[in-house]
N, C-alpha and C positions, 0 to 999 in steps of 0.2 A: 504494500500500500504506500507506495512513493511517488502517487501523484499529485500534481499541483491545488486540487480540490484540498488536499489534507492541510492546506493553511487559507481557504477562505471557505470556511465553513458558515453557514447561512443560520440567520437568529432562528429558524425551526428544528435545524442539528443542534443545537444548543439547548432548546428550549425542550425538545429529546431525551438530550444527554442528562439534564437535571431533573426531568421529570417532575407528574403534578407533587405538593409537600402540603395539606392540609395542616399540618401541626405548626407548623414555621409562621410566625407574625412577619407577615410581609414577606415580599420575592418575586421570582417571576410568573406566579400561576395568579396571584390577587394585585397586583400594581401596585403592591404599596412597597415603599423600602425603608427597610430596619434600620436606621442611621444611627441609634448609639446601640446596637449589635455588633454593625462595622467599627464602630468606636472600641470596643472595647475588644474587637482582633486588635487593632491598632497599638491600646493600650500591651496586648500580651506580648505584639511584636518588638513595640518600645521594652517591654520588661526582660525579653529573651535576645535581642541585641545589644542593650546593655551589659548584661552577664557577661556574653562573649564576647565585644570588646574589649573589657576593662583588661587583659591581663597583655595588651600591645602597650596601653600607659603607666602601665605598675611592673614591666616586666624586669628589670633589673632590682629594683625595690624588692620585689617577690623573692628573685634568685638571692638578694644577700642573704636576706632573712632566713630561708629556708637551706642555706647553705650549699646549693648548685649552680650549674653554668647557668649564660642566659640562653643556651639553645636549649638544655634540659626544662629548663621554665618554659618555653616556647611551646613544650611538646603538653601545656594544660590546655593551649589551644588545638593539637593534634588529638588529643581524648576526643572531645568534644567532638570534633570535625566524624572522628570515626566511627562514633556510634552514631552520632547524627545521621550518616549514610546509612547504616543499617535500621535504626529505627525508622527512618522515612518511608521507605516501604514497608514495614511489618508493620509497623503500628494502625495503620489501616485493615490490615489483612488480620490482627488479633482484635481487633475490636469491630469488625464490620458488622455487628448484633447487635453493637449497645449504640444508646442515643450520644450524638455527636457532641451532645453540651455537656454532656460527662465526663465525656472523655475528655472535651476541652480543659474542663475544669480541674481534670484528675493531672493533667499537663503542664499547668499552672500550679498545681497543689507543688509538685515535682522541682519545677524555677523555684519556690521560695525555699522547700528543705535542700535544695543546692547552693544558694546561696548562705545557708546559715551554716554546712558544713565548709562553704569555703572559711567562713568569719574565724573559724574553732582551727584550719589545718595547720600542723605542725611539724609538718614533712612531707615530701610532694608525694606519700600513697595517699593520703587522705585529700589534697589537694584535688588529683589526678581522680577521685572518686567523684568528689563534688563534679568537677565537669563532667563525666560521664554521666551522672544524675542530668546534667545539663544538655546531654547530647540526647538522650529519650527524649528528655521536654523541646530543644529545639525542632528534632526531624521528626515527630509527629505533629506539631502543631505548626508547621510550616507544609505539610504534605498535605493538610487538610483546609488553608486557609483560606485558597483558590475557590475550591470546590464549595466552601461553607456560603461565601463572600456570592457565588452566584445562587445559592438558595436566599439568599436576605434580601437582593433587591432585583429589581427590575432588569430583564437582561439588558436593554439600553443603557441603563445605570452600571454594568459591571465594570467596567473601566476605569470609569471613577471612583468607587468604591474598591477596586482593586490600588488605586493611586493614594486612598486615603489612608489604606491600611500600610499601605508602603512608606506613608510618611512617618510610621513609625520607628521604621529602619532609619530615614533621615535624622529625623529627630534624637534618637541615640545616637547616630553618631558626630553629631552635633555637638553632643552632652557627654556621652560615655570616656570617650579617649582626653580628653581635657580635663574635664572636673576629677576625673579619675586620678590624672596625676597630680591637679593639685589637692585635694583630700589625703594622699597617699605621702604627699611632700609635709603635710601638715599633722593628720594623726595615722599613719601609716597605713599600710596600703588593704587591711581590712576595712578602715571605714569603707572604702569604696564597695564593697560588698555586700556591707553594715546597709548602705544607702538604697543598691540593687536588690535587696532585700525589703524592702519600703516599698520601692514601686512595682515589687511584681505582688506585693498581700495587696495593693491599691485595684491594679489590674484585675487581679483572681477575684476580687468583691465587686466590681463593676460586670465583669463576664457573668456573676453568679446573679445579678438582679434586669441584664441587659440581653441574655442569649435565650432563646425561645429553644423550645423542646422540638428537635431536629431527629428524627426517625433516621437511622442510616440509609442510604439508595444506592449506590453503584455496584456494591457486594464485589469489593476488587479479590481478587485470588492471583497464586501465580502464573495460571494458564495466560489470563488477562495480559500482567507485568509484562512475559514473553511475547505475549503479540504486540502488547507497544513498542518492546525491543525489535522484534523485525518491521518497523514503519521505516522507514527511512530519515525522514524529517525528523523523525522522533531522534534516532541515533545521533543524528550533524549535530541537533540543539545540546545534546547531552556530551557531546566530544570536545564541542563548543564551551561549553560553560567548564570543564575539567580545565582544559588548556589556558581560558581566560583569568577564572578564581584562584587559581591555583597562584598563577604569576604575582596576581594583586595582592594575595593575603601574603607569600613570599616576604613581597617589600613589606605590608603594612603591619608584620606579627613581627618585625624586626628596625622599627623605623627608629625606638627610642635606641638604643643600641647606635645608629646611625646619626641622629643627633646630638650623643653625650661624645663618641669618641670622634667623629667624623667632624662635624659642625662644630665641635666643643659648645654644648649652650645650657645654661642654666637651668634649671627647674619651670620657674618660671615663664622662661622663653620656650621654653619645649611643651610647656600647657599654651602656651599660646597658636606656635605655630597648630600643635593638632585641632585646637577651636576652628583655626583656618579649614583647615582638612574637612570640621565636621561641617562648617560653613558651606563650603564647596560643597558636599557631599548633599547638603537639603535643596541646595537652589539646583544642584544636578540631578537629581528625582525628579523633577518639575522640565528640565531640560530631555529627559531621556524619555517621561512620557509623552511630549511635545511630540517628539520624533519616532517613538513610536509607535502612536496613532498613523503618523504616516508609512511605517516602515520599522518593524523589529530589527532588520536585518541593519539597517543604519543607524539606529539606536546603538548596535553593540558593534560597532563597525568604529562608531565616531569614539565612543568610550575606551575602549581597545584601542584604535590608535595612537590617542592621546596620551593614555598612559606611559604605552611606552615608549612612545616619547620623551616626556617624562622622567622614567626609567633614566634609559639613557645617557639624560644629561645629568642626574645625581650621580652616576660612575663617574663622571671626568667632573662634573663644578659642585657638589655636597658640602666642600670646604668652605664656599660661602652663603654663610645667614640667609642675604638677602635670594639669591639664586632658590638655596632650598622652600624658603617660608614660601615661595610662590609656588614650587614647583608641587610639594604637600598638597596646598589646597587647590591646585588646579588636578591632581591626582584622584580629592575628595570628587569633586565636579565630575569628573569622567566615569570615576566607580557610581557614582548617581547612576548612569546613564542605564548601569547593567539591571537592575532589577526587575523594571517593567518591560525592558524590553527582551530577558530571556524567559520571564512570566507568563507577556503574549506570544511571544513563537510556543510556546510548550504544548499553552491551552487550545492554539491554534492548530497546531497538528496531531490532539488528540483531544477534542472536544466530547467524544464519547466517554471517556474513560478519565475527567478530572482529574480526580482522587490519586487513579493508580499512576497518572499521568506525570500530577503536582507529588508524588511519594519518590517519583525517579526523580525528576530534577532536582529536590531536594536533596537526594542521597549525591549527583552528579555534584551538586556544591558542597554539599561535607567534605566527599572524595579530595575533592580539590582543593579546598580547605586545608583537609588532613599532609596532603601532598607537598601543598607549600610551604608549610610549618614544616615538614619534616626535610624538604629538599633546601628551603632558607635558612633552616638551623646548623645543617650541614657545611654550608657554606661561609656560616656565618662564623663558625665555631673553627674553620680551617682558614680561610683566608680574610676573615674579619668583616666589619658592618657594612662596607659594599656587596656583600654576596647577595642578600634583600634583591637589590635594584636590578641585581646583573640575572637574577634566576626569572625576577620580575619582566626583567627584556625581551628574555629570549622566549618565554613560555606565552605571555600575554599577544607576543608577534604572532606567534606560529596561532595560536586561536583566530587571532583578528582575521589572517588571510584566508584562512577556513568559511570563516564567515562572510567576507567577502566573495568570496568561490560559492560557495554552496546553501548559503543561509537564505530564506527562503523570499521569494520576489512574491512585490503585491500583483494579483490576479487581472487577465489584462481584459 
């Protein structure tokens, strides 16, 4: 099923794919949309991207403390990444019986006792436990968000309500990598956790008085997972988004590393520049579904090559301030781009199958995730804080041209 039709698929395949939901306040079968529903994805999203940034702005803080490298600290973000990928599909497929706001909820239950075992670790097993707690909660409640977000409102609306939920990605990283290290520079780097821990009991209370009782529908299994594997769109998006994330997170799980030895720059200045980063990264959510709407394929075309652009020139100018501070938050800006627009290619060439659909590209970004952390660490740990940028160059190119080639053309 590698043809063109699997990325303009018609609001009655859609309307199809979600089928009627009697129980749901609001969606695409009664016209009405659930808007603090979506709010309160939004909320979960903010509460489960904050978690997983923080340990890019605490990460040498974290390693004194606990008394290891900072590539070994690095790898609290490779936990996470790898269960994330495994939970994103299964987590669907072990609960496809019970009601979806349960499950949400039981997801969020998960973020807050991960965050209060981070506050308590005293050595990176119990650290390394906490994210993993973190990675269930991440890739299940990212594999379902897609698919939730077009039961709540109107399919004309899903786009946007797809965008709003997404703003909660921006918004953590806005917040997360900044405040994180000043909190951490100030009462050490568990407040920052202490804090993460606030906003996801706020979120898990909002979901718990905002999210209507959602009957499960698609009933994903593995036969399913395998036939989305053999689409072909399906595969480009998902080889696509390994090669891209992979590169990004590379640089971004190793950036403070890059501005303490690289840049030489204070505390202070290094919360600053990441505000930039999260800066960029909110007005490039807004930038990348601009461009999306008209085109996935250029969405993560323009992101991609920006970055490593980017990339690039941190290998040869890093050493100065001014060079870096721009280049960070034009970095932020670019990674924007990627959200909605590897979102709409996914749902676009499996609009049958959401769930099992949004559980792979989930797992495709853990993967990647896990990848980069573990191939930045390497690098970083061998030939020092430029490895980041240099792994970030080469992996994020070779995505972009991919996508470029093969990613997929609006319908003529």
């Amino acid at each position: 099923m590698t043809n063109e039709a699997s990325y303009t698929a018609t609001p009655a395949d859609l309307l199809d794919a979600t089928g009627p939901d009697s129980d749901a306040i609001g969606g695409a079968d009664t016209g009405v949309a659930n808007w603090p529903a979506i709010a309160s994805l939004t909320l979960g999203v903010f509460g489960l991207v904050t978690a997983e940034f923080l340990p890019a702005s605490l990460l040498t803080a974290m390693s004194a403390d606990l008394h290891i490298s900072d590539g070994a600290a690095g790898q609290a973000v490779t936990a996470t990444a790898i269960v994330g990928a495994i939970a994103a599909p299964t987590i669907p497929l072990l609960t496809r019986n019970l009601d979806r706001k349960r499950v949400m909820l039981a997801l969020t239950v998960l973020l807050v006792l991960s965050n209060a075992l981070a506050v308590t670790a005293d050595n990176l097993t119990v650290l390394l436990t906490s994210r993993v707690m973190l990675g269930v909660a991440l890739g299940g409640f990212w594999s379902m968000a897609a698919a939730l977000a077009m039961r709540l409102v109107p399919l004309p609306l899903f786009a946007r309500a797809m965008s709003l939920v997404l703003t909660g990605v921006s918004v953590a990283t806005v917040c997360a990598a900044p405040v994180g290290a000043y909190m951490g520079a100030l009462w050490g780097w568990r407040s920052a956790f202490v804090a993460a821990g606030g906003v996801s009991l706020i979120a898990l209370a909002v979901q718990l008085l905002a999210i209507p009782k959602l009957p499960p529908k698609d009933n994903p299994n593995l036969r399913v997972l395998l036939e989305l594997l053999g689409r072909g769109p399906v595969r480009v998006a998902l080889i696509a988004v390994v090669l891209v994330i992979s590169g990004h997170f590379a640089g971004f799980t190793y950036i403070r590393p890059l501005l303490e030895e690289i840049t030489h720059l204070p505390v202070a200045a290094i919360s600053g520049v990441l505000l930039g980063y999260g800066i960029g990264g909110f007005f490039g959510n807004f930038a990348g579904g601009f461009i999306a709407e008209r085109s996935e394929r250029l969405a993560v075309v323009f992101g991609g090559a920006l970055i490593a652009a980017i990339a690039i020139t941190l290998c040869f100018a890093a050493g100065s301030a001014i060079v870096t501070g721009i280049a960070i938050a034009l970095w932020g800006f670019a990674f924007g781009a990627f959200p909605v627009g590897f979102q709409t290619w996914i749902v676009r060439a499996a609009p049958d199958q959401a769930e099992g659909a949004g559980g792979l590209l989930v797992a495709a970004f853990q993967i990647a995730i896990a990848s980069g952390a573990i191939g930045g660490g390497l690098l970083v740990d061998h030939i020092g804080a430029l490895g980041g940028p240099l792994f970030a160059a080469v992996a994020v190119s070779l995505g972009t041209l991919l996508t470029l080639r093969y990613g997929p053309r609006a319908a003529q």
